[in-house]
C-alpha positions in Angstrom: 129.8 101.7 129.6 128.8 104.5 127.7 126.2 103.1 125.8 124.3 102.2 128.4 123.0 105.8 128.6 121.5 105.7 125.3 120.3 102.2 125.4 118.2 103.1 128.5 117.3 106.5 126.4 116.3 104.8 123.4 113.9 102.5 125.7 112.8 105.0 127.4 111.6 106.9 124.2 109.9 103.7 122.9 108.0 102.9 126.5 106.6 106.5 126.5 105.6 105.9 122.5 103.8 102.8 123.5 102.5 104.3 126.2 100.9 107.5 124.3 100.0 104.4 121.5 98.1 102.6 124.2 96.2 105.5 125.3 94.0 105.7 122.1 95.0 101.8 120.7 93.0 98.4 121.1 96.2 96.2 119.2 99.7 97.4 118.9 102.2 95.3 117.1 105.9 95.5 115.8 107.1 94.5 112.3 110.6 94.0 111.1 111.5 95.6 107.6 110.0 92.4 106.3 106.3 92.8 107.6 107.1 89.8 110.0 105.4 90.4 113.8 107.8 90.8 116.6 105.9 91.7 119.0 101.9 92.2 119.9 100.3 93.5 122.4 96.5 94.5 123.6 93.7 92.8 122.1 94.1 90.8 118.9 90.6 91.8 117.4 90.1 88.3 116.3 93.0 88.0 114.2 93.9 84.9 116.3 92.2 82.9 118.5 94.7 83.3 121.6 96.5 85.5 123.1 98.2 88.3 121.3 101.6 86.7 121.6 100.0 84.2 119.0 100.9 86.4 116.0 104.3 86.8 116.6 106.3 85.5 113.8 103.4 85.7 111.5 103.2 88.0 108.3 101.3 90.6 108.9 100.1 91.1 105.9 98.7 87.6 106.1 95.8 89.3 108.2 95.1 92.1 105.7 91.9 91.3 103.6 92.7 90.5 100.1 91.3 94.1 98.6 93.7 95.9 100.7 97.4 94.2 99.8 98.0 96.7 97.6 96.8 99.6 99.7 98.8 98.1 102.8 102.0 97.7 100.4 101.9 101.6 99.8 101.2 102.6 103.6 104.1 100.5 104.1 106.7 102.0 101.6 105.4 105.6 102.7 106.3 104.5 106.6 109.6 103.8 105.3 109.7 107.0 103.4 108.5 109.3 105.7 108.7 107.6 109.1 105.2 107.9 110.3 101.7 108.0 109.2 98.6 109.5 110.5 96.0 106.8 111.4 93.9 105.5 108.3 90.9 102.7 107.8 92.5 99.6 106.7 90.3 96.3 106.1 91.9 93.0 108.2 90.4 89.7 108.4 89.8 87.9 111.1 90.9 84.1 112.1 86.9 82.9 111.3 86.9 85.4 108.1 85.2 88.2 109.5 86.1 91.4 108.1 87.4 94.4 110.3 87.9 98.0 110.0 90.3 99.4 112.0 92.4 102.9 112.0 95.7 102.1 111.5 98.7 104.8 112.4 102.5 104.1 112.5 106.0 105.0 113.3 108.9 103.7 112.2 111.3 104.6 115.3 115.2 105.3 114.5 117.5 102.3 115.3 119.3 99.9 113.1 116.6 97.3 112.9 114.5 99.3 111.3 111.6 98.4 113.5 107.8 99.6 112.3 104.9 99.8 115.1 101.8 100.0 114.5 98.8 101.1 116.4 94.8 99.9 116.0 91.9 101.6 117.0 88.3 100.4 116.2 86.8 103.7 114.3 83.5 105.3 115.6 80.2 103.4 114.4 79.5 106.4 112.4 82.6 106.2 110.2 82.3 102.0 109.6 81.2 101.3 105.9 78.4 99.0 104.7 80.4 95.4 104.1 80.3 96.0 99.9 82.0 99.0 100.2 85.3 99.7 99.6 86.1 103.1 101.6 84.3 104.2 104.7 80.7 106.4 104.0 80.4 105.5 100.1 80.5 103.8 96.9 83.3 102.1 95.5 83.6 102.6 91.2 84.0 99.6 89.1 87.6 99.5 88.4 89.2 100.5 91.3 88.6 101.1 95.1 88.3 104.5 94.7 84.8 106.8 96.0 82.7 107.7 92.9 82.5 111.1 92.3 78.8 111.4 94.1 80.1 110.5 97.4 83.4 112.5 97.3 81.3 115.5 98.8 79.9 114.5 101.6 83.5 112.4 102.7 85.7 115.4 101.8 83.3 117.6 104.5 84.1 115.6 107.2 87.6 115.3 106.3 87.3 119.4 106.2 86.1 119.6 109.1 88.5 117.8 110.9 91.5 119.0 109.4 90.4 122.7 110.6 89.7 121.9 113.9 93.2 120.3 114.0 94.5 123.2 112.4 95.9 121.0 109.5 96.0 122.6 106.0 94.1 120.4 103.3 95.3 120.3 100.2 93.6 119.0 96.6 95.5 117.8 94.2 93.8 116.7 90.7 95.3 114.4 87.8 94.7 113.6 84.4 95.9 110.4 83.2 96.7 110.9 79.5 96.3 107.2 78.2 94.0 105.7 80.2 91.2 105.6 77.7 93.6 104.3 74.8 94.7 101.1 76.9 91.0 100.6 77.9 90.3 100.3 74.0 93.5 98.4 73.2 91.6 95.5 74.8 94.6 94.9 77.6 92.4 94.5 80.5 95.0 92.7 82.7 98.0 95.9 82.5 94.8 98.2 83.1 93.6 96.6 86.0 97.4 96.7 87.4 97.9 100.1 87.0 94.2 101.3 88.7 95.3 98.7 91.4 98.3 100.2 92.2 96.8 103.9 91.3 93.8 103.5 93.7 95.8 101.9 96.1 98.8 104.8 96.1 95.8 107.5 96.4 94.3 106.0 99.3 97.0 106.0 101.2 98.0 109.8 101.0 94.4 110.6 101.1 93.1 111.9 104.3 91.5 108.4 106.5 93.3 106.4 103.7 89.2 107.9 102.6 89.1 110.5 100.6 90.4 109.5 97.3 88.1 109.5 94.5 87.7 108.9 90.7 86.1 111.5 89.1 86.0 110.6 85.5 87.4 108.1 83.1 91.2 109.4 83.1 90.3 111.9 86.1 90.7 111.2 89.6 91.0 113.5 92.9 92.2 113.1 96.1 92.1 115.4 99.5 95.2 114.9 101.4 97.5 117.2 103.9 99.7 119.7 102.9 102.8 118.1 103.9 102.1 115.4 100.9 104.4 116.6 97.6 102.5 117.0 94.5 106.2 116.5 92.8 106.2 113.2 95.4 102.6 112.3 93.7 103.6 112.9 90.0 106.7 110.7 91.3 105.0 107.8 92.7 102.6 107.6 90.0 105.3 107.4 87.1 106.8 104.6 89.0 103.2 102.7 89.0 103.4 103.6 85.3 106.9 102.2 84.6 106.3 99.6 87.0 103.1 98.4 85.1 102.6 99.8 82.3 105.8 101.0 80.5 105.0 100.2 76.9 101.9 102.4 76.8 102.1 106.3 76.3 100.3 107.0 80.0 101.4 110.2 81.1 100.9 112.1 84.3 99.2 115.7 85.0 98.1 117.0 88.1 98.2 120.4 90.0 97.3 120.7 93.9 95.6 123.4 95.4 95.5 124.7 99.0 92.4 124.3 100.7 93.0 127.3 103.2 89.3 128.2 103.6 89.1 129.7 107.3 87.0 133.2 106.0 84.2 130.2 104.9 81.8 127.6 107.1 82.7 124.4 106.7 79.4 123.9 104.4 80.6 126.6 102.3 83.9 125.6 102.4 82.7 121.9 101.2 80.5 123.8 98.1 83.9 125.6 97.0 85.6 122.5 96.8 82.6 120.6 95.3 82.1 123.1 92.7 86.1 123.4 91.8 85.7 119.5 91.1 83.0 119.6 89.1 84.5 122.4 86.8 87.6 119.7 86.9 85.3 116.7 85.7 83.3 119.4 83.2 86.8 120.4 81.2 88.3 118.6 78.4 90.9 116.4 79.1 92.9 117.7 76.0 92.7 121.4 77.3 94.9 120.3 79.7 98.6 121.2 80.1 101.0 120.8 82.8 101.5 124.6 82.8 97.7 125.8 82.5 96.8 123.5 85.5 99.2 124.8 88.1 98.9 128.1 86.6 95.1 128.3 87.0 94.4 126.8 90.0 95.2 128.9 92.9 93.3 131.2 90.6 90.0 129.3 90.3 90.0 128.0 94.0 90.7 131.9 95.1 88.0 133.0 92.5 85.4 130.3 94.1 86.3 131.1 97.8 85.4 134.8 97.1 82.5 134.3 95.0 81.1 131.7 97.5 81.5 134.0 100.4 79.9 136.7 98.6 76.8 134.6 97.9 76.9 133.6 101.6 76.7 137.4 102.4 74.1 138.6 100.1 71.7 135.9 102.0 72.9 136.0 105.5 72.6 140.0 104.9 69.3 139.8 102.4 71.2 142.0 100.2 69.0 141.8 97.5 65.9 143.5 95.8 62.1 140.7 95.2 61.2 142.4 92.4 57.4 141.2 91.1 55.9 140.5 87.5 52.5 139.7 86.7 50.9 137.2 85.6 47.6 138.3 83.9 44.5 136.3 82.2 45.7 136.1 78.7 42.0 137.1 77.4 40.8 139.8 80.0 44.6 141.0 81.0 43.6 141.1 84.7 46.3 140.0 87.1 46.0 136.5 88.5 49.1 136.4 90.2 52.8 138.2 90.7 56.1 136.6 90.3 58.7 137.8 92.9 62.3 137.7 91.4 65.1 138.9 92.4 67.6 141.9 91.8 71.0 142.1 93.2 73.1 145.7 93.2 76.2 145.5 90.7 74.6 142.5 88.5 72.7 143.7 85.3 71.1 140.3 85.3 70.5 138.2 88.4 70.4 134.6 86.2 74.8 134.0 86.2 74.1 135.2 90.4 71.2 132.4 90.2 73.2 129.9 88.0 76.4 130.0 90.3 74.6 129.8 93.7 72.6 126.6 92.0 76.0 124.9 90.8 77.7 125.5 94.4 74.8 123.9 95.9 73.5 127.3 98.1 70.1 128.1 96.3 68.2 126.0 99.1 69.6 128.6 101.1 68.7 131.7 98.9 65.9 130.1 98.4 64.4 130.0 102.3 65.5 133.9 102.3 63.3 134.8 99.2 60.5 133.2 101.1 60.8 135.1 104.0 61.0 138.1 102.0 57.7 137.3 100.5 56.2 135.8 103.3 56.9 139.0 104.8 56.2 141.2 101.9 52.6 139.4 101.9 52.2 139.7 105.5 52.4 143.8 105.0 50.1 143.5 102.2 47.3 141.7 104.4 47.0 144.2 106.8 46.1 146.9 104.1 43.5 144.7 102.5 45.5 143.4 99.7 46.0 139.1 99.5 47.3 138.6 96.1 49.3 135.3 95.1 52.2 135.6 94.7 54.7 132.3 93.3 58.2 132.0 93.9 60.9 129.6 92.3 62.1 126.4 94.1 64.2 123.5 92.0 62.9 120.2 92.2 65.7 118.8 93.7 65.4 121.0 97.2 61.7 119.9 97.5 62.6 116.2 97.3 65.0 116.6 100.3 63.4 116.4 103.8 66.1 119.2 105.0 64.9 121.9 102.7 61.1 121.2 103.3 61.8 121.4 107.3 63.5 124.4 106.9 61.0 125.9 104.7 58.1 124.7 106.3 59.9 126.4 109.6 59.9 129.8 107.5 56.4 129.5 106.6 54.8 128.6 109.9 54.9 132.2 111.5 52.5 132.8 107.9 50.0 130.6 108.5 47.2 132.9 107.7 48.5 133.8 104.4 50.1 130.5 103.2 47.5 130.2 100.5 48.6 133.4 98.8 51.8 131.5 98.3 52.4 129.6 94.8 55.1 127.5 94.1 56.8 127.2 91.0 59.1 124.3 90.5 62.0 124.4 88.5 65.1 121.9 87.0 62.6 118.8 87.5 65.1 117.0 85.3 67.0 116.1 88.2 64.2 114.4 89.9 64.8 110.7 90.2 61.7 109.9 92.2 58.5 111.5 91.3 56.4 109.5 93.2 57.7 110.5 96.5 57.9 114.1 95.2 54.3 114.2 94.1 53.1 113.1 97.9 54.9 116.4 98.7 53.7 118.4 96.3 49.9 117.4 97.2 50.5 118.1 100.9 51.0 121.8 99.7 48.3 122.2 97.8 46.4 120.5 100.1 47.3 123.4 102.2 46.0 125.0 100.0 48.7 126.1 97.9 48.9 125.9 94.1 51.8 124.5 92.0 53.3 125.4 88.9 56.1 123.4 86.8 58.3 126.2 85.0 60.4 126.3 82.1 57.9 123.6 79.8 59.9 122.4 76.9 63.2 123.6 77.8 66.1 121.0 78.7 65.6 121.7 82.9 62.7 120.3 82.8 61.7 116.6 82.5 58.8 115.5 80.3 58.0 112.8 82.8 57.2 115.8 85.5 54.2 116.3 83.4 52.9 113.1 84.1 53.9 112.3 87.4 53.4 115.5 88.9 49.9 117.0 89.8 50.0 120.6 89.1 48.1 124.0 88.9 49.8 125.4 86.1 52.8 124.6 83.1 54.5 127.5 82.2 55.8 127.3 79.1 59.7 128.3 78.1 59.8 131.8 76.5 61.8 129.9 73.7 58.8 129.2 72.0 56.5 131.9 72.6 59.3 134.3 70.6 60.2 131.6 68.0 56.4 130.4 67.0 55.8 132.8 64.5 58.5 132.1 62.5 59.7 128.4 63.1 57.4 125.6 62.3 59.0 122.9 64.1 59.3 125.5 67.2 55.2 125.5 66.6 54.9 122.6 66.6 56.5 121.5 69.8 54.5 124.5 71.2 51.0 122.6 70.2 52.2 119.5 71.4 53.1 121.1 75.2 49.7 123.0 75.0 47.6 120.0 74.1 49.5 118.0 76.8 48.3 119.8 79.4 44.8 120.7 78.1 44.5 116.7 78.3 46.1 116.6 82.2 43.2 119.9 82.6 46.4 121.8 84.1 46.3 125.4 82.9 48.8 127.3 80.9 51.1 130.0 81.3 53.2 131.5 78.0 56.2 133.7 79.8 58.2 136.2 77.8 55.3 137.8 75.9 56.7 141.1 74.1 53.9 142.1 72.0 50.4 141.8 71.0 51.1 139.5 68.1 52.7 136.8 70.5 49.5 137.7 72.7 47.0 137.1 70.0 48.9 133.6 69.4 48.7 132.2 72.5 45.2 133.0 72.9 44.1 131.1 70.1 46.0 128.1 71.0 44.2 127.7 73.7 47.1 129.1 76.6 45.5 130.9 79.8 47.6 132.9 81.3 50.7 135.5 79.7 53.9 136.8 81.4 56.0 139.2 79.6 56.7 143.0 79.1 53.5 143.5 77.3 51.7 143.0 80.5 54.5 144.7 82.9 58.3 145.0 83.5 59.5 143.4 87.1 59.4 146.4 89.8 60.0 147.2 93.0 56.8 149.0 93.0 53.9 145.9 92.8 51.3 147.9 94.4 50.7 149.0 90.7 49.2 145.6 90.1 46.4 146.2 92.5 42.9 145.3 91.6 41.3 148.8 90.0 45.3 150.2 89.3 46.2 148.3 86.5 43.6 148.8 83.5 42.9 145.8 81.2 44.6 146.7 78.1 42.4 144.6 75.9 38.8 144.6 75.6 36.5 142.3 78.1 34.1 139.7 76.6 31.1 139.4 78.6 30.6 136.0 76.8 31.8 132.4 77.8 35.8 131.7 76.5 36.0 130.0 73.2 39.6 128.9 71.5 
């Protein structure tokens, strides 16, 4: 008689579980410690052609699509484990060989069958991935089912995002798998493609979604998953994939996980901390890596990026931060033809690690609309006194090709109507331009607008040779590198000639930066450049109204006569 009580208690406990299951869940089903269906109910998605009793008795890994066994085997064995699982995107396919995406959580309830149930939803549209990809929202690599490296950002954000407004702490946990690389060259293709099965698989399904898992490099790989997931439970697992598949090789395991508690940042900057920790991850050399120096320096770097990111977010939100402006004269008459606004920061001796940091974390689009205001503003004061000068200010290729930025900007600008001609724009790290086509229709609308353009940096590794071609332009400034190192380094002269008559031939004018002294000055005149920038002609300064037409006396004599190089 006395177990009656707990037989109607235990029932009652899994009627109010399928009940709360039922509230969210199209298909609920119940496996034995086999992966055989006991029970289904609720909609069978297509998995059979009937009625949901029609899978009973059925393995249900019979339903799973083929690049998912593995994956499904480690959801499994963690259910066992750990008794329950958050939902996660799992791949089925149907009875006519459709495939489905569907969110997948489980419990494993405590009785002495050992029953598992498990719950589908159907995901939002939003989150459904295109049909040859392997993980919801990006690209599969091409050894394992992993997100390459260029789409773990924009996954781990949303995963971010979710987690904080759960209140579930994130954690990042990043490995090195010493030996990869020598069983790739040993020619064994069929252990290697075990051990990245079962890898990728194992990484998935402690990842966040079963998502956010990623390989980052060839023995590198990254995954964003919730606190309560061991990194001694990964290092674990992962050996046993290793001994399981792979004994005879020297693989060997390193990792170290890092707490993504981020609450002090936006969820944007939160992102660009993570993104940036990564890529200083991917950057390092695999053999500077030790067990010790990883977990040692990690809670150090992520801290150090937090701060440093939250920093950079307050000098823009709070414009803390001098526009200095440098001139840019006529070469031959040393009149000013335009200013440079730059920028000074309180504390920093140099502004260019500030500028370097802010471009690697992926806020300079950011910066970069607050500089403009600044000038737009600055410019705006100028106007009403009588003074329009130009003035150029630095924007990297890679924000002008993005439709975002140039709303943004175009939204900063638009008050400045009047005075957008006085603006210049001088485009910088054009290497990372992929399509120059669509970024020269951009460029042209600007100047249409009557705004000039200049590529900066000629010469140096930022900026792409093709530009030159494939971009219309006002001006090439050429990299200070060979201005100083012409004198006395022929091959440094040489490149210098080649640049100049490059853009003589496109009838783009020419800008030498970093000009110290006259003999640099006297150069670039008779090669032919236009236009100087450098401490001969002025040091950057708060005080620009010194460059005023009548204020700042040529320093060289004037030729009445025509130009001739």
């Amino acid at each position: 008689m006395s177990e009656i009580p707990m037989m109607t208690s235990f029932n009652s406990e899994r009627d109010r579980f399928v009940a709360y299951a039922f509230a969210a869940a199209h298909m609920f089903v119940e496996l034995d410690p086999n992966g055989v269906i006991k029970h289904a109910s609720g909609t069978t998605s297509g998995l059979a052609s009937g009625k949901s009793d029609d899978l009973v008795e059925k393995k249900f890994a019979s339903f799973v699509d083929p690049g998912d066994q593995a994956y499904f085997a480690e959801i499994l064995l963690r259910l066992f484990q750990h008794g329950r699982i958050e939902p996660r995107l799992i791949c089925l396919t149907s009875k006519t060989g459709k495939r489905l995406e569907l969110l997948m959580g489980g419990l494993l309830l405590p009785s002495q069958e050992q029953r598992l149930f498990l719950s589908f939803t159907v995901p939002p549209k939003t989150n459904i991935k295109p049909k040859n990809d392997s993980q919801a929202g990006g690209r599969k690599t091409t050894e394992t089912d992993l997100l390459d490296k260029r789409d773990f950002g924009s996954v781990a954000q949303d995963k971010l995002a979710t987690s904080e407004s759960m209140d579930v702490n994130s954690q990042l946990t990043m490995l090195v798998i010493d030996g990869l690389d020598e069983l790739r060259s040993s020619g064994d293709m069929e252990k290697l493609a075990r051990v990245l099965e079962k890898l990728s698989a194992y990484l998935r399904a402690i990842s966040f979604d079963g998502t956010c898992a990623s390989e980052l490099g060839s023995e590198k790989f990254g995954v964003l998953h919730s606190a309560n997931v061991d990194e001694k439970e990964i290092k674990a697992r992962i050996a046993e994939i290793i001994a399981e598949e792979a004994a005879d090789t020297d693989l060997e395991v390193k990792s170290f996980s890092m707490d993504f508690d981020t609450h002090e940042l936006s969820e944007t900057d939160a992102t660009k901390a993570l993104l940036y920790s990564v890529q200083k991850f991917v950057d390092t050399d695999p053999n500077e890596f030790s067990i010790t120096s990883l977990q040692s320096s990690a809670r150090e770097m992520l801290n150090d990026v937090v701060n440093r990111v939250n920093q950079v977010r307050e000098i823009i939100d709070r414009r803390n931060f001098d526009v200095v402006f440098q001139p840019i004269v006529d070469i031959y008459t040393e009149d000013v033809h335009h200013l440079e606004a730059l920028t000074r920061i309180t504390g920093l001796a140099s502004p260019q690690a500030f500028i370097e940091f802010t471009e690697e974390v992926g806020l300079i689009e950011d910066f970069d609309l607050t500089l403009a205001q600044r000038v737009m503003e600055e410019l705006a004061n100028h106007r009403k006194g009588g003074w329009k000068p130009r003035v150029a200010i630095n924007l990297s290729a890679k924000s002008m090709n993005s439709s975002i930025f140039r709303k943004s900007f175009e939204e900063v600008l638009a008050p400045f109507s009047e005075i957008q001609e006085q603006l210049m724009l001088e485009l910088t790290e054009t290497v990372s331009v992929s399509n120059f086509e669509e970024l020269n229709k951009v460029l042209q609308e600007y100047r249409n607008a009557g705004m000039q353009v200049c590529i900066d940096d000629v010469g140096s590794g930022s900026t792409s040779f093709q530009s030159l071609y494939d971009l219309e332009v006002d001006f090439l400034k050429i990299d200070g590198r060979f201005v100083r190192a012409a004198n006395t380094n022929e091959r440094d002269m040489t490149l210098l000639k080649s640049i100049i008559e490059v853009g003589k031939k496109l009838n783009t004018k020419l800008i030498a930066e970093q000009i110290e002294d006259r003999e640099q000055a006297h150069l670039m005149e008779s090669l032919g450049v236009e236009y100087g920038q450098g401490y001969l002609y002025g040091r950057p300064t708060l005080d620009h109204s010194t460059f005023k037409p009548g204020m700042n006396k040529p320093k060289a004599a004037l030729h009445d006569t025509e130009r001739k190089w």
